[in-house]
C-alpha positions in Angstrom: 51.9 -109.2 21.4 54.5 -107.0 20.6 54.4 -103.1 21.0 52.3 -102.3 17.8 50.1 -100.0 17.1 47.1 -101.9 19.4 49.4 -102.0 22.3 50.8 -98.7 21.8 47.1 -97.0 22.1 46.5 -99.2 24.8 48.7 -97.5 26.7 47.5 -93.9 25.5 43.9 -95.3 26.8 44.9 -96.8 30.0 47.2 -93.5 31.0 44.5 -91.0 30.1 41.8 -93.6 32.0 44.1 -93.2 35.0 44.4 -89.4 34.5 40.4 -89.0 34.5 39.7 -91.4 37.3 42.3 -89.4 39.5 40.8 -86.5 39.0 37.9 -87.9 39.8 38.8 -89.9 42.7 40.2 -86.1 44.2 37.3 -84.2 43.1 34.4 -86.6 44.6 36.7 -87.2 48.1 36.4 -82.9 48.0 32.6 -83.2 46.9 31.6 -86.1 49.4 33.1 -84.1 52.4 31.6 -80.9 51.5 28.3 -81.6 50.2 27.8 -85.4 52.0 25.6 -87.9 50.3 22.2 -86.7 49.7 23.4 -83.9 47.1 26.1 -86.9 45.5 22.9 -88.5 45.1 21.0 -86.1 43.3 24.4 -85.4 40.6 24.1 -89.3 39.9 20.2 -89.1 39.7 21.0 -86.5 37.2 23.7 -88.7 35.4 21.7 -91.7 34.9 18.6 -89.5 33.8 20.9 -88.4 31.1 22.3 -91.4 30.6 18.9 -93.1 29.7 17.6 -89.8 27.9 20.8 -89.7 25.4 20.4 -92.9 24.6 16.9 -92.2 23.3 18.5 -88.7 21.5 21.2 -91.3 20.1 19.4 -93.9 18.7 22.3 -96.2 18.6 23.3 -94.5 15.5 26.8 -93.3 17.1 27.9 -96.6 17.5 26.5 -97.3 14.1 28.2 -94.6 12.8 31.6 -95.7 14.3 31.6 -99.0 12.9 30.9 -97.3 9.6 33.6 -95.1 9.6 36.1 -97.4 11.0 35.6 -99.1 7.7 37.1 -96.7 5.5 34.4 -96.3 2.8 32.3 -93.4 2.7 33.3 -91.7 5.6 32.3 -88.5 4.8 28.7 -89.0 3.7 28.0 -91.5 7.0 29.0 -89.2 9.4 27.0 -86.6 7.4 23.8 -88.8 7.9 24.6 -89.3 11.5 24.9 -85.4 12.0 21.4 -85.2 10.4 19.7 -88.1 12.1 21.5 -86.9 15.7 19.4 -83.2 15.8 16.3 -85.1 14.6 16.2 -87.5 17.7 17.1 -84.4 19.9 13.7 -83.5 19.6 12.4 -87.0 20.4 15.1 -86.8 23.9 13.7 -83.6 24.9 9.7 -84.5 24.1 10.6 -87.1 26.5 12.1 -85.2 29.4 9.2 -82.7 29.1 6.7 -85.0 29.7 8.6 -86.9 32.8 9.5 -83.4 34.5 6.9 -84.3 36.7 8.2 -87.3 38.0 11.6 -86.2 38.6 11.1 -84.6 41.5 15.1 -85.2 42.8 16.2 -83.3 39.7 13.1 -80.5 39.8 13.6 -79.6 43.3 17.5 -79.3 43.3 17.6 -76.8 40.6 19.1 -79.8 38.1 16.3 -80.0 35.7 17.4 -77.2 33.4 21.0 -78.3 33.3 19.8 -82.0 32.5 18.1 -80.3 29.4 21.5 -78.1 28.5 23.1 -81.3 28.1 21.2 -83.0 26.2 21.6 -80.4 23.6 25.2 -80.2 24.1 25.2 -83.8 23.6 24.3 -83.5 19.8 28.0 -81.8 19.1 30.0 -83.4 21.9 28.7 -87.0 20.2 28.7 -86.4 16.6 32.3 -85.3 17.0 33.6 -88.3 19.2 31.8 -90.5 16.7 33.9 -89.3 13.8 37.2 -89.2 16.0 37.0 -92.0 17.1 35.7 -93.7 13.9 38.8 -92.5 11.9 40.8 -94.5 14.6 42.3 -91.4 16.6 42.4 -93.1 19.7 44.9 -90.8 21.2 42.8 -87.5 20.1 39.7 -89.0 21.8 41.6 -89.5 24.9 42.9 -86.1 25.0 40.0 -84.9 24.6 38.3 -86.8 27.6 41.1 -85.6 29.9 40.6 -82.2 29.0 36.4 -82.5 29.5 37.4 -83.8 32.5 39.4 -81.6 34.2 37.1 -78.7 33.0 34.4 -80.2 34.5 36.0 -80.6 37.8 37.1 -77.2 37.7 33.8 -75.8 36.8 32.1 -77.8 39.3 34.7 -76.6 42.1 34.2 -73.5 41.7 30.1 -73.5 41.4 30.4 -76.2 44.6 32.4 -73.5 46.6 29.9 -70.6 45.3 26.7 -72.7 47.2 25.1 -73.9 44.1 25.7 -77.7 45.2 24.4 -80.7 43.0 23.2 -78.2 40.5 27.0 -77.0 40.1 27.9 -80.6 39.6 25.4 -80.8 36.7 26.7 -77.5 35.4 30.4 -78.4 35.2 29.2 -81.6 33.9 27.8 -79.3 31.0 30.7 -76.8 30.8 33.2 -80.4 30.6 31.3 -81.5 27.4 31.5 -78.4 25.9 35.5 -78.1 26.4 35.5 -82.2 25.3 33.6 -81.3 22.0 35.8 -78.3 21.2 39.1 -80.4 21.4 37.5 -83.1 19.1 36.2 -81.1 16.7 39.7 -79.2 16.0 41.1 -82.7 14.9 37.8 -83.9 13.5 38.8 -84.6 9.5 35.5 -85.2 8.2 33.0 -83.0 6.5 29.5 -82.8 5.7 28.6 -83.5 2.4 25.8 -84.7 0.9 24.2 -88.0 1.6 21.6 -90.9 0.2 19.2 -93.2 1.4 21.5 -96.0 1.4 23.9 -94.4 4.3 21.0 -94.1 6.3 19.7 -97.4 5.8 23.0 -99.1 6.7 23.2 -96.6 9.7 20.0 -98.3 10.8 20.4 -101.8 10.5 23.2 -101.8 12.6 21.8 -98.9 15.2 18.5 -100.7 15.9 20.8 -103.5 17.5 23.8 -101.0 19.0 20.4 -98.9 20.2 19.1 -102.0 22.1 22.7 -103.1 23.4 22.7 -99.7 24.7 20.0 -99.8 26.1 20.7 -103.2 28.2 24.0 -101.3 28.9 22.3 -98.5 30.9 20.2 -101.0 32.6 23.6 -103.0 33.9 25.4 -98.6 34.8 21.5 -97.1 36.3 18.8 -99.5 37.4 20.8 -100.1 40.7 20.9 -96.1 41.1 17.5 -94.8 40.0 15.6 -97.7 41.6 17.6 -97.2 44.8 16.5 -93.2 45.0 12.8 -94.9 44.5 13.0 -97.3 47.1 15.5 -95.2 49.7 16.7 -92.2 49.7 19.3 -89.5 48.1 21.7 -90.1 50.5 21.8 -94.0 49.6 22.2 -93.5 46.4 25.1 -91.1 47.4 27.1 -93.9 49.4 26.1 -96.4 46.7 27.4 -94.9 43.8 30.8 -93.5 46.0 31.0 -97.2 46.7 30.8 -98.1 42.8 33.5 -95.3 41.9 35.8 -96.7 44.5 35.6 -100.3 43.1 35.9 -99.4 39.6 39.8 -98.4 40.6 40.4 -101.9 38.9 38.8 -101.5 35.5 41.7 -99.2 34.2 42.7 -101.7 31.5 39.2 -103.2 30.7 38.0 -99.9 29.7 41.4 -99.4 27.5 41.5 -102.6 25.3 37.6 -102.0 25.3 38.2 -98.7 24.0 40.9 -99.8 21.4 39.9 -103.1 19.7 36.8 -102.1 18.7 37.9 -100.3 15.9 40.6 -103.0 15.2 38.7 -105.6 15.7 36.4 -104.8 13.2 38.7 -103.6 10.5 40.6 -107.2 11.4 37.4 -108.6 10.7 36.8 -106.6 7.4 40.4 -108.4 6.5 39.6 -111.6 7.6 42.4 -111.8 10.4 40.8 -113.5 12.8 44.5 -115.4 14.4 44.8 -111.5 15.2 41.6 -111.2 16.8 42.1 -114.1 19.1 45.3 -113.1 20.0 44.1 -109.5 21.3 41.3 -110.9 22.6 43.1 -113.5 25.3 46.3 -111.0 26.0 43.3 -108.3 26.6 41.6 -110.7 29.2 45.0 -111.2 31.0 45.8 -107.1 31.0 42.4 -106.6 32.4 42.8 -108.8 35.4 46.3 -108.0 36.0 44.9 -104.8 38.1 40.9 -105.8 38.8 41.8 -109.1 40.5 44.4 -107.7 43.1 42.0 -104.8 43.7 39.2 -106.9 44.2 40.9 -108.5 47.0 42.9 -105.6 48.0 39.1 -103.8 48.4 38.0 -107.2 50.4 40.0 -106.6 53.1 40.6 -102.9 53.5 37.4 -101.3 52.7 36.0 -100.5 55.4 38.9 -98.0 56.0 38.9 -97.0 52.4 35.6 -95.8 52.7 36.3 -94.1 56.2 39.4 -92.6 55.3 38.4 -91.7 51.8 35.3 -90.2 51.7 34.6 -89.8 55.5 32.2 -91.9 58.1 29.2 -91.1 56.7 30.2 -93.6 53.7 31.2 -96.4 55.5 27.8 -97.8 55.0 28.8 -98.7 51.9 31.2 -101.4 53.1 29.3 -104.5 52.4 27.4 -103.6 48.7 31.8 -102.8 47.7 32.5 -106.8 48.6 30.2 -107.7 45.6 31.0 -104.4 43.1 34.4 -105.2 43.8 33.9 -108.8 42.2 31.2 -107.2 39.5 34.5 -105.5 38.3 36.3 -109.1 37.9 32.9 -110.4 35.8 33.2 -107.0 33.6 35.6 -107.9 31.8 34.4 -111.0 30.8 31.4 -109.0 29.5 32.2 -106.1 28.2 35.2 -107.9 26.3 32.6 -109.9 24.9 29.7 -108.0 23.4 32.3 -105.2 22.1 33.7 -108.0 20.4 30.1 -109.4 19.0 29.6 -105.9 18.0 32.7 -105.2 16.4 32.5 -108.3 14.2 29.1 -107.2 12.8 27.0 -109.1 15.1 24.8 -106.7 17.1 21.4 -108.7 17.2 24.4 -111.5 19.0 25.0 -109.1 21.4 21.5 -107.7 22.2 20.1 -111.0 22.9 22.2 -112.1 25.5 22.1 -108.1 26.9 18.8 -108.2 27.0 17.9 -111.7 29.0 20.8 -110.0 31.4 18.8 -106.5 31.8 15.7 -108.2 32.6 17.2 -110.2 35.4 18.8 -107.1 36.3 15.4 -105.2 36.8 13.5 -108.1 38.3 16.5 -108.7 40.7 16.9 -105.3 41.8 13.4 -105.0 42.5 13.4 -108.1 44.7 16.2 -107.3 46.4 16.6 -103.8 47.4 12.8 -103.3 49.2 14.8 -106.5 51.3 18.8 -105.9 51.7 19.0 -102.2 50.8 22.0 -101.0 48.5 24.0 -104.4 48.8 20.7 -106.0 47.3 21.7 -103.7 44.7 24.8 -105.0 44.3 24.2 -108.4 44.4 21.5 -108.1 41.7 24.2 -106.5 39.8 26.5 -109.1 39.9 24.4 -111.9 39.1 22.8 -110.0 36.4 26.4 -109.5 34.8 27.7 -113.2 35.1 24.9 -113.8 33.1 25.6 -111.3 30.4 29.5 -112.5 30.3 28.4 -116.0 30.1 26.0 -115.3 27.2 28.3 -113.3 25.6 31.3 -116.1 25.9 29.2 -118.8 24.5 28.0 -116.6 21.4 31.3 -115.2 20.3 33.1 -118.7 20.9 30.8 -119.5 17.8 32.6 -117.3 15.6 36.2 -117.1 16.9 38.2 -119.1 19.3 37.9 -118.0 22.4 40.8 -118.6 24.4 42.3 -117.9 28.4 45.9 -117.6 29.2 45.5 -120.3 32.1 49.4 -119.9 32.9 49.1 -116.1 33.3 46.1 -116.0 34.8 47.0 -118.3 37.6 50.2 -116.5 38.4 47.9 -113.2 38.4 45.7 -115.4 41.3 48.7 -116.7 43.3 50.2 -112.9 43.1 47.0 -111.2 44.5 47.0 -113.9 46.9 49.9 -113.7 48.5 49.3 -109.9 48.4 46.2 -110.7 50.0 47.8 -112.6 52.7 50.0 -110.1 53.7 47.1 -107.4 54.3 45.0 -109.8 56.1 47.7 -110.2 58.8 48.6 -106.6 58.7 44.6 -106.4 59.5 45.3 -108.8 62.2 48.4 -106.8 63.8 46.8 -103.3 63.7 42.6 -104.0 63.7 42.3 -100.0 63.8 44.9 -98.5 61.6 45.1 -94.4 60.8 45.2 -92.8 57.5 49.1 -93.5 57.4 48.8 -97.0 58.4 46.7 -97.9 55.6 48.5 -95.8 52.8 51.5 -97.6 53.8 49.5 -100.8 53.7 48.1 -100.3 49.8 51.5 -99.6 48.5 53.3 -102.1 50.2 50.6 -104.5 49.0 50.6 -103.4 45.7 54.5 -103.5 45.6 54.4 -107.1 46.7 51.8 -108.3 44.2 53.8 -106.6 41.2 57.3 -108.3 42.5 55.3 -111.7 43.0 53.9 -111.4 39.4 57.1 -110.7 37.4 58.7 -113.1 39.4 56.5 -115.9 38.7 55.3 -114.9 34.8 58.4 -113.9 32.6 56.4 -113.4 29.7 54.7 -110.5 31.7 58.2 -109.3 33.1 59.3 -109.2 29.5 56.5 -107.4 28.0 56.2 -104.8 30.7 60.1 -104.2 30.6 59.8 -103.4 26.5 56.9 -101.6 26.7 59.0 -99.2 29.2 62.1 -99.4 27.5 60.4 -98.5 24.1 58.5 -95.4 25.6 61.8 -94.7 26.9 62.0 -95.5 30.6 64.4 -97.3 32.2 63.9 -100.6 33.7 65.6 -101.1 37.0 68.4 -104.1 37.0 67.2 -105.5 40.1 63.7 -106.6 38.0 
């Protein structure tokens, strides 16, 4: 794949992705050593109560919506009807969250209830506004404006964290961050309301019912683990739990990216009938996304323990065995969230739900087994085997309307790379069993450095694509590569 436009907002996705994780890396090592768990675990209670109640407030229709728009006709009056049908289903969001405020006693108690209702209202123009951005294809515009949300919310949440107000400053920077977000997309935002018929809002709806149920299994896979955790255990769990999670997401960089991206391209390849392009995308996108989750997997296998230590501090070390299997859940990932973005994107939603939906059940029935009996790495391991299902599923259904195919060459050079890589830390375990902060800085990058020279080495269509990609931005590429 050469440096087209795909590529080219790849790489706007996968930078900004690394910008926002950073910042969030720095800001929850600040966060975790301040506040500790129990408070952590209160801002993620809040985060997957949103999570589910936005959903219901969305409807599926902003995925709808984006599919819509991405395919050029109409624009104007389908993001009209989405604006419309958006502030109706606030009311049905907020109805809701009335009526459970007296079971959410975390949120109630911690001063986070009436910031959990703030953003739900906020939602309304931070969503209909990243729906038509990101419709119209302004990938690099919806980026920016997730870095700037971002760092706004950090900075708000900073200063309420430093001021005493805790998890409910989290919650209220995670307010003020949408607000900046929705600002940003709104300035580029080329669409207008106009007026609209029936027939906008009936093709909004048979594709939303479907998106709206995908969702749904989607926030089952991101929040089951966490809210049935704080029902089972305690705050604090969920704290070191979801620290974990953020700390073995570090090699989902490019999944999220080409996720991001082909969407819209795939669908509008669809539209045109391209489907050679689609396949293409599809197999150099699975290759991209292991490139960093497979040597991070094993990278996190051997030094997380000190990770966590060293990272977050010792009262997150407990953490240590539920990271072994998120670490691997981010290998599965891609396999799954390639594959029902792609199901979706080539107009096959009810596709996707179905094999989402067998996966959230198992989910739900494996978490509840599992964490009454192994704690937070029941969790995880529910997790996992609740995602292999969903990328299996998802692998067999969209094999049945494009070739689905595996760069075996590149992919094993990616597994003898990270091998050797791994190699090298497990005997720099075996030299120094109780490394400092330095010692294990020093071990990352040198591992990291020796995985990157092993892969170009051994995969010259990598080497070459990497060295053009750098050279066309501009960068040199050093001789000795």
């Amino acid at each position: 794949m050469n440096i087209g436009q795909v590529q080219r907002q790849s790489l706007i996705v996968f930078g900004s992705i690394i910008a926002t994780t950073l910042i969030g890396f720095v800001s929850t090592i600040w966060f975790a050593r301040v506040l500790g768990p129990a408070p952590l675990g209160i801002y993620s209670l809040f985060l997957a109560y949103y999570a589910v109640l936005n959903l219901l407030g969305d409807g599926g229709f902003g995925g709808a919506a984006v599919k819509r728009i991405s395919e050029g006709k109409e624009q104007d009056e389908y993001f009209s009807a989405f604006v419309v049908i958006r502030i109706f289903l606030l009311t049905v969001s907020i109805t809701v969250l009335l009526f459970l405020e007296p079971y959410l006693t975390e949120v109630t108690s911690s001063g986070v209830f009436l910031w959990l209702m703030v953003a739900l209202v906020i939602a309304v123009f931070h969503n209909c506004t990243a729906s038509g951005v990101y419709g119209q294809g302004k990938i690099g515009v919806h980026q920016a404006s997730l870095i700037v949300e971002y760092i706004v919310r950090v900075l708000f949440q900073l200063a309420f964290v430093y001021i005493g107000y805790s998890a409910a400053g989290l919650a209220g920077g995670f307010v003020a961050g949408m607000i900046a977000g929705g600002i940003v997309q709104v300035w580029y935002l080329q669409l207008r309301l106009v007026r609209f018929g029936m027939s906008h809002i009936r093709n909004l709806s048979g594709f939303s019912f479907w998106i709206f149920l995908t969702s749904g299994g989607s926030l089952i896979f991101s929040y089951t683990d966490t809210i049935l955790i704080g029902f089972f255990m305690t705050n604090a769990d969920v704290g070191i739990y979801r620290t974990a999670l953020q700390l073995a997401t570090v090699g989902s960089f490019t999944t999220l990216a080409f996720q991001t991206v082909l969407f819209p391209r795939i669908s509008s390849w669809a539209a045109q009938g391209k489907f050679p392009d689609i396949e293409k995308a599809l197999a150099r996108a699975c290759t991209y996304s292991l490139f960093l989750a497979v040597p991070a997997c094993i990278g996190g296998w051997v030094l997380g323990y000190y990770l966590l230590y060293y990272i977050y501090g010792a009262s997150f070390t407990g953490g240590v065995t539920p990271l072994v299997f998120l670490l691997l859940v981010q290998v599965v990932n891609i396999f799954m969230f390639l594959g029902t973005m792609s199901l979706n994107a080539l107009d096959h939603p009810k596709e996707a739900f179905q094999v989402t939906a067998i996966s959230a059940v198992v989910n739900i029935i494996l978490n509840i087994v599992f964490i009454p009996i192994m704690g937070i790495t029941g969790a995880a391991v529910a997790t996992l085997l609740a995602i292999a299902v969903n990328a299996a599923g998802a692998y067999i259904l969209l094999s049945k309307l494009v070739s689905v195919k595996i760069e075996y060459g590149p992919v094993r050079n990616i597994l003898c790379a990270a091998g050797i890589m791994g190699i090298f830390l497990l005997v720099f375990r075996f030299f120094l069993p109780s490394p400092d902060m330095a010692a294990v800085l020093i071990s990352v990058a040198t591992g990291a450095g020796i995985y990157v020279m092993v892969l170009l080495k051994l995969d010259r269509d990598i080497h070459n694509e990497i060295r053009d990609v750098c050279t066309n931005f501009g960068l040199s590429w050093p001789r000795w590569l």
